[in-house]
Phi, psi and omega in degrees: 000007168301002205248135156319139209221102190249332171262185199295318187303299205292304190285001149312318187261347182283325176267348156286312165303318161319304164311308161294321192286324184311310188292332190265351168291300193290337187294341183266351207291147164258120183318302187306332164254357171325150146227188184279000140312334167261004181261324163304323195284330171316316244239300165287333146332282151336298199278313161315288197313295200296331194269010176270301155309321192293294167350281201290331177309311178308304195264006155290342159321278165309327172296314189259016171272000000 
């Protein structure tokens, strides 16, 4: 996931995988052992995610001015 990721399209599927994978984290998670190191690491994920959509939101932005 290292390769720059610049039209509307590429950051569309960049953030729909981001997603799934965040969904195939918690579908593994065992209620009975969690503990809050992993809930934390939910919680950064979550937070990586949003700060990606914020990015690209800006620069969708910018695209239709």
């Amino acid at each position: 996931m290292g390769n720059a990721v610049n039209d509307k399209d590429s950051q569309l599927s960049y953030l729909k995988n981001r997603f799934n994978m965040f969904m195939e984290v918690i579908d593994a998670i065992d209620p009975e052992s969690t503990d809050i190191e992993d809930i934390d690491r939910l919680i950064s994920m979550l937070d990586d995610l949003e700060l990606k959509y914020e990015r690209f939101k800006k620069d969708w932005e910018e695209e239709d001015k």
